[in-house]
C-alpha positions as CSV (number, residue, x, y, z in Angstrom):
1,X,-3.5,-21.8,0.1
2,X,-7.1,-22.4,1.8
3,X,-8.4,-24.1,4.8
4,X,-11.4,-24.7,6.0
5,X,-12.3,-25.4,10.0
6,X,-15.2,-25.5,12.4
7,X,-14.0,-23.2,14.7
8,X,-11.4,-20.8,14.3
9,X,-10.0,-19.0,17.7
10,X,-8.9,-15.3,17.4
11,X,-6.1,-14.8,20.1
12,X,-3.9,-17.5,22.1
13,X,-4.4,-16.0,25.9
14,X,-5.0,-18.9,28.1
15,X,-8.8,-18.3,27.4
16,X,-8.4,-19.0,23.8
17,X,-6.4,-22.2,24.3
18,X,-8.5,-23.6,26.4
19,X,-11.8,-23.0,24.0
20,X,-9.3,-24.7,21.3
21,X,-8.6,-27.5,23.7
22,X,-12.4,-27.2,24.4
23,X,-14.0,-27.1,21.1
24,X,-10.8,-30.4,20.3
25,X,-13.4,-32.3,23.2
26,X,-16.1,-31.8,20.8
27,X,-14.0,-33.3,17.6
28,X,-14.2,-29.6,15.8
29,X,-11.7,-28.8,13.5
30,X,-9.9,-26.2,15.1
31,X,-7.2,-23.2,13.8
32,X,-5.9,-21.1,16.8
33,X,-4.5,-17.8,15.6
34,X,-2.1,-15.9,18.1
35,X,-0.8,-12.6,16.7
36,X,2.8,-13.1,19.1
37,X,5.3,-15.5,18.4
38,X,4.3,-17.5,21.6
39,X,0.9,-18.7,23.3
40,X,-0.2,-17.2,26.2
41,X,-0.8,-13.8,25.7
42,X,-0.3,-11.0,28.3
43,X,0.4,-14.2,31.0
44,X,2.9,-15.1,28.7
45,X,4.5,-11.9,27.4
46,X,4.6,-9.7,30.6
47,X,3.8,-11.6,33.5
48,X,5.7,-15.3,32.8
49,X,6.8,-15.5,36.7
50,X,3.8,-14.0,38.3
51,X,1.5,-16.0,40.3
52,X,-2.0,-16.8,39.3
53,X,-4.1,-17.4,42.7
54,X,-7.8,-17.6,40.4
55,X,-7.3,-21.2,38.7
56,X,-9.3,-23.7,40.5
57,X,-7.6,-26.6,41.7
58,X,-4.1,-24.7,42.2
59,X,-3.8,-22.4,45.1
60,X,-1.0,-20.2,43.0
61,X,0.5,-21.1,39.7
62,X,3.1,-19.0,37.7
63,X,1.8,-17.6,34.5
64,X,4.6,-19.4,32.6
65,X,3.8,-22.6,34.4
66,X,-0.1,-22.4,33.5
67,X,0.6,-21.6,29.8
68,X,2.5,-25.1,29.5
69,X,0.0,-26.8,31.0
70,X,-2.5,-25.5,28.7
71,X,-0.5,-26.2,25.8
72,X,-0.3,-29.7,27.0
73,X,-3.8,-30.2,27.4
74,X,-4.2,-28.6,23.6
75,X,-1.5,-31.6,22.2
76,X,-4.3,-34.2,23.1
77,X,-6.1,-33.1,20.1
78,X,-5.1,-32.1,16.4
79,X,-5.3,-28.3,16.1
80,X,-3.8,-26.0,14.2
81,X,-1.6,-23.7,16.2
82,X,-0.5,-20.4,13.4
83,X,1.3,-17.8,15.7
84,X,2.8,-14.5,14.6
85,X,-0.9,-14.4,12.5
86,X,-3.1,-11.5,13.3
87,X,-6.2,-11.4,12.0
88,X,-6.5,-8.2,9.2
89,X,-10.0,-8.9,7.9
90,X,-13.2,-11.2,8.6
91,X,-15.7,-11.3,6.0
92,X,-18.0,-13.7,5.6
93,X,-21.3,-15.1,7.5
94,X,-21.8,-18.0,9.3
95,X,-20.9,-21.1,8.2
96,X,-18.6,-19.6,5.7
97,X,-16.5,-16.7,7.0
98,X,-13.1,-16.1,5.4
99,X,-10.1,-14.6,7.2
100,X,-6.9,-13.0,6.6
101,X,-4.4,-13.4,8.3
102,X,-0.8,-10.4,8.2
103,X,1.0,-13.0,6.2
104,X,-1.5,-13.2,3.4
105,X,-3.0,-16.3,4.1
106,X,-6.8,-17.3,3.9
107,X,-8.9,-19.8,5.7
108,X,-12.2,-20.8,6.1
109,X,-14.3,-21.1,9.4
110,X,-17.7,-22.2,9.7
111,X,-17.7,-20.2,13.0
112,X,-15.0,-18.0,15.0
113,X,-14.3,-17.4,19.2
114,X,-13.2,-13.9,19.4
115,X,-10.9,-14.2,22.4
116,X,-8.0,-11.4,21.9
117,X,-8.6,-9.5,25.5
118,X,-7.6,-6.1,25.4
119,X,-6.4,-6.2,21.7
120,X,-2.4,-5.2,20.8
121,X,-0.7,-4.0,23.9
122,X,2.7,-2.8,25.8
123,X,3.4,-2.2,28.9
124,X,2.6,1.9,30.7
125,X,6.2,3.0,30.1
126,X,7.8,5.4,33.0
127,X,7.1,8.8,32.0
128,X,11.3,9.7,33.0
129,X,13.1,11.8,29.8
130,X,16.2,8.9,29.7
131,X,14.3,6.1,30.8
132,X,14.6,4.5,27.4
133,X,18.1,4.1,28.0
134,X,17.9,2.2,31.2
135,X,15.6,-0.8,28.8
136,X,16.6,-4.0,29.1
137,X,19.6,-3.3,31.5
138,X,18.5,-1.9,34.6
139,X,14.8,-1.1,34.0
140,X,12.4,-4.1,33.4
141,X,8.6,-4.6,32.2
142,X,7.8,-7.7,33.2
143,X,10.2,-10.3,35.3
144,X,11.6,-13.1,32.6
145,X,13.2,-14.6,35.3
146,X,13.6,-14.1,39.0
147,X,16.8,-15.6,39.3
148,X,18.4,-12.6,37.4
149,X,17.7,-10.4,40.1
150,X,19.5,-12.7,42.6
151,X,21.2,-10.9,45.1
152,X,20.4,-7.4,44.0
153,X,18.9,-4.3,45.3
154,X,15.5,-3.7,43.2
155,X,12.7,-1.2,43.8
156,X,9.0,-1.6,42.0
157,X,7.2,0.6,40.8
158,X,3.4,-0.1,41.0
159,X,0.7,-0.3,43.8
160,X,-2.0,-3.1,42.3
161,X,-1.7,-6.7,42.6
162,X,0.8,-6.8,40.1
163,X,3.5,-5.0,41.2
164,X,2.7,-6.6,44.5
165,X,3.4,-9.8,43.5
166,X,6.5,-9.1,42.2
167,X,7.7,-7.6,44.9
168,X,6.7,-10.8,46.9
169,X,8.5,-13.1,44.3
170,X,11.5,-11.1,44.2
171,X,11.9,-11.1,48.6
172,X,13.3,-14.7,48.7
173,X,16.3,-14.1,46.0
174,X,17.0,-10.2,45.6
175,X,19.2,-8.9,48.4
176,X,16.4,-6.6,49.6
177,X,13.4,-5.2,47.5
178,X,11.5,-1.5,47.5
179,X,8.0,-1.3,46.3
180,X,7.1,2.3,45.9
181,X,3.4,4.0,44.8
182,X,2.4,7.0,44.4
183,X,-0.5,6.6,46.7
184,X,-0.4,5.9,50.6
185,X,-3.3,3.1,49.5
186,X,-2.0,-0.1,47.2
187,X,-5.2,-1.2,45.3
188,X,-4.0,-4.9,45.4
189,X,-6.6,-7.0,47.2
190,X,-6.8,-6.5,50.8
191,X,-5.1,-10.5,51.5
192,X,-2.0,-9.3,49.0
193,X,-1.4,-5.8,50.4
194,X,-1.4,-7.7,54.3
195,X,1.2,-10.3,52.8
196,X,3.4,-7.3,51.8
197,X,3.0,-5.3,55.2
198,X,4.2,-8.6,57.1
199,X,7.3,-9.1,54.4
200,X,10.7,-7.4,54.4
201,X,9.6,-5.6,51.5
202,X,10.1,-2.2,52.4
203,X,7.3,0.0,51.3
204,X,8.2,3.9,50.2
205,X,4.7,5.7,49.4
206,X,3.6,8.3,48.3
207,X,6.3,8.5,45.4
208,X,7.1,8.8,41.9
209,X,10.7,8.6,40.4
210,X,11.4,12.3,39.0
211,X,15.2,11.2,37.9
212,X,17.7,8.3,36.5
213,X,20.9,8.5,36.6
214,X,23.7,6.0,36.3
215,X,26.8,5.6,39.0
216,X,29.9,4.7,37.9
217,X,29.6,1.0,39.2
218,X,26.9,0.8,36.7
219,X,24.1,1.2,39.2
220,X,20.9,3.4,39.5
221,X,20.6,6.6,41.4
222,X,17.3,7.5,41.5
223,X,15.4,10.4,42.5
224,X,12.1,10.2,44.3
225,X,9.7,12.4,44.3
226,X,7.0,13.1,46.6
227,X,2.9,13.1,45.8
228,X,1.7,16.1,47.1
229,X,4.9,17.5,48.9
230,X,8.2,19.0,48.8
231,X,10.2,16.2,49.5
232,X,12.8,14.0,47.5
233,X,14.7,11.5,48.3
234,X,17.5,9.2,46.7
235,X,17.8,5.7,46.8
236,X,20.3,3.5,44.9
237,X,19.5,0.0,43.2
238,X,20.8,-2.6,40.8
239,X,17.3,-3.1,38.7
240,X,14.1,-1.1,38.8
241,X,10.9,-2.9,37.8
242,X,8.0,-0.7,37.0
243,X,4.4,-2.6,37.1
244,X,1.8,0.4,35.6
245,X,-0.7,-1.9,33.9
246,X,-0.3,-1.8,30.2
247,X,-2.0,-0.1,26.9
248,X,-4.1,-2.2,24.8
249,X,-6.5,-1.4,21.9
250,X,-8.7,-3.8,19.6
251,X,-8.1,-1.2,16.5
252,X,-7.4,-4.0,13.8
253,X,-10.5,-4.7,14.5
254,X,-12.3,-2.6,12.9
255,X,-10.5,-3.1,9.9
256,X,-12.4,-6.0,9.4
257,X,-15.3,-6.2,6.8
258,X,-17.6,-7.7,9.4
259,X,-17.1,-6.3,12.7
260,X,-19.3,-7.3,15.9
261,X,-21.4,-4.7,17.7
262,X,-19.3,-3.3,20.8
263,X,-19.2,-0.9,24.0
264,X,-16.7,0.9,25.0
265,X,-14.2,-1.4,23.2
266,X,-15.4,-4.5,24.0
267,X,-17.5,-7.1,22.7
268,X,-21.3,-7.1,23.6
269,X,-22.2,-10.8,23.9
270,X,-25.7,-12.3,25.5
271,X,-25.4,-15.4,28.3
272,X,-24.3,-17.5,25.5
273,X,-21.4,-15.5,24.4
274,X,-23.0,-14.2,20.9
275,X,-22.2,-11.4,19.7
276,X,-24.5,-9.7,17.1
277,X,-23.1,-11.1,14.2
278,X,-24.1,-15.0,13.9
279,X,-21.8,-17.4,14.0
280,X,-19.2,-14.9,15.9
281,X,-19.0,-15.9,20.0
282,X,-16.5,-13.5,22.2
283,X,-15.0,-14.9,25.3
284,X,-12.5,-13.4,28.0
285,X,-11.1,-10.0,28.5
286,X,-12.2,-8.9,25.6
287,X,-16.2,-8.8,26.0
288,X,-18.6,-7.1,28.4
289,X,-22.1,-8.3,30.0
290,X,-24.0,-7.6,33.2
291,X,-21.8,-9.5,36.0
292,X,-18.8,-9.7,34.0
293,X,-15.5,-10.3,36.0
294,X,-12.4,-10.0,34.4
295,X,-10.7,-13.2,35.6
296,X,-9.1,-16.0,34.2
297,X,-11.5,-18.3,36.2
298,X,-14.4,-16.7,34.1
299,X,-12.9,-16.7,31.1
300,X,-12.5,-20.3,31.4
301,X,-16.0,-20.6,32.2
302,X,-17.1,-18.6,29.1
303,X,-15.0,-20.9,26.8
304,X,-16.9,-24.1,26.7
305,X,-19.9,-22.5,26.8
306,X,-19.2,-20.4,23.4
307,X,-17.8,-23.9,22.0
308,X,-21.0,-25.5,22.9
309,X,-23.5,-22.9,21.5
310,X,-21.7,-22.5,18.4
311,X,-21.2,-26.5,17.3
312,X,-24.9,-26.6,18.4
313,X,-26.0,-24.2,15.8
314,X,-23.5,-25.8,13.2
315,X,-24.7,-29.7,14.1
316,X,-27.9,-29.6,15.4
317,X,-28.1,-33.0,15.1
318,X,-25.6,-33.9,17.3
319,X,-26.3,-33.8,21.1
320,X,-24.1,-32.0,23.5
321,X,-22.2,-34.2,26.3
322,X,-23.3,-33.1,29.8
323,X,-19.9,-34.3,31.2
324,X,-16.1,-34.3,29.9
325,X,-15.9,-38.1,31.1
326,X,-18.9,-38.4,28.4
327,X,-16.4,-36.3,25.8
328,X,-13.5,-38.3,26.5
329,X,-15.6,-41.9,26.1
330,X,-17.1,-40.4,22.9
331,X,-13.2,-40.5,21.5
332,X,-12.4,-43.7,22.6
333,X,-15.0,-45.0,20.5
């Protein structure tokens, strides 16, 4: 079974959904292809219940909570959602690439968005022997929920924003909360780190956790170890939550039969959002350029500024709206 589309999105972040919801403005047809079995990327996947502080208009939002609003925004047009479909091969040039999906199906696209940030990825796992076996029971990833920690002692491991902010979450509902890093320093911004001095969090640095070991009440007993010293010291908890970033690679990528010019793993594109290969635009995490921040806010920025460029090249005849009021008006008609 074939397709055929406009634009095709790589990758279902919230930067890809909202170039889908985007490039729906501009009446494209429009496939979005998310390798997980749920939108929203890492927000999604790892971080549901952290808080986003970089989307304009909401002074914090919960990654779980901006995902469904983007997915709202994405039912006002007609595209074609495929998730648990990544992407084995693009071949092709512009105006007629094919791609494959790891099911076996084949579509069409005129022209494709590349937004997959870091590629694949799972979380830095704590390097502990037996940690394995703590997995799902006492030793957590990413925070589903923050009720299930209710009334719990619960120590974080991590010292970015992050970990921070979970540690911050978990203060109103967990009995008491640790945050420990092996650093003196946190390298969350300076605003975050001052929130978690003036909170009950209480703050254990410089530390890593040598040791696991399970009490009989079906606790944790862990042993801490100190950076740079001879000290350890024990502390008991009912969950541990380690934030170390995660471990992400674009490798299926360059599988593909045509495969866009990169640095250092990610995507060279110009102000537009080209890459070298026509018809290709990359947006997000997942490309570099002079400047580049790796926000959400930019990423959003990049989006409709790919979508534009490319349906300019496609229909050169039609003339880009200036405004989204202008978009919208263009529908009703």
């Amino acid at each position: 079974m074939s397709s055929e589309y406009d634009l095709t999105i790589i990758g279902g972040g919230p930067v890809g959904m909202f170039a889908a919801f985007y490039a729906g403005m501009r009446n494209a047809k429009v496939q979005l292809l998310e390798s997980l079995p749920e939108l929203g990327g890492q927000v999604q996947a790892l971080y549901p219940e952290k808080l986003i502080h970089d989307i304009a208009g909401y002074p914090a939002i919960k990654g779980r909570e901006l995902v469904a609003q983007l997915s709202e925004q994405m039912r006002q047009f007609p595209i074609d959602v495929r998730l648990n479909s990544a992407v084995t091969d693009v071949a092709g040039t512009i105006g007629d690439f094919t791609i494959t999906t790891v099911d076996g199906q084949i579509s069409h696209s005129k022209a494709i968005i590349i937004a997959t940030g870091n590629g694949a990825f799972e979380p830095r796992r704590l390097a502990v022997d037996n940690a394995s076996d703590f997995e799902g029971q006492q030793l957590f990833y990413h925070i589903p929920s923050v009720d299930q920690f209710k009334d719990q002692v619960v120590l974080v491991a991590g010292g970015g924003d992050s970990a921070i902010d979970m540690a911050l979450m978990l203060e109103p509902v967990a009995k008491k909360v640790y945050i420990m890093h092996r650093r003196d320093r946190f390298r969350g911004m300076e605003h975050n780190v001052d929130l978690l001095k003036a909170s009950s969090v209480v703050i254990k640095t410089p530390f890593l956790i040598k040791a696991m070991t399970t009490t009989p009440d079906h606790r944790v007993e862990l042993t801490m170890k100190q950076v740079r010293g001879t000290d350890d010291e024990q502390l008991t908890v009912d969950s541990v939550l380690v934030n170390y970033g995660f471990i992400a690679d674009n490798k299926v990528i360059q599988n593909w039969q045509v495969v866009p010019a990169m640095s250092e793993r990610l995507f060279d594109v110009d102000t537009q959002m080209n890459t070298n290969v026509a018809g290709i635009a990359a947006i997000g995490d997942t490309v570099t350029y002079p400047g580049k921040l790796g926000l959400i806010a930019s990423g959003f920025g990049e989006a409709p500024n790919a979508v534009n460029q490319l349906m300019m090249t496609l229909y050169p005849e039609r003339r880009s709206p200036l405004h989204s009021t202008t978009l919208f008006e263009k529908r009703a008609h």
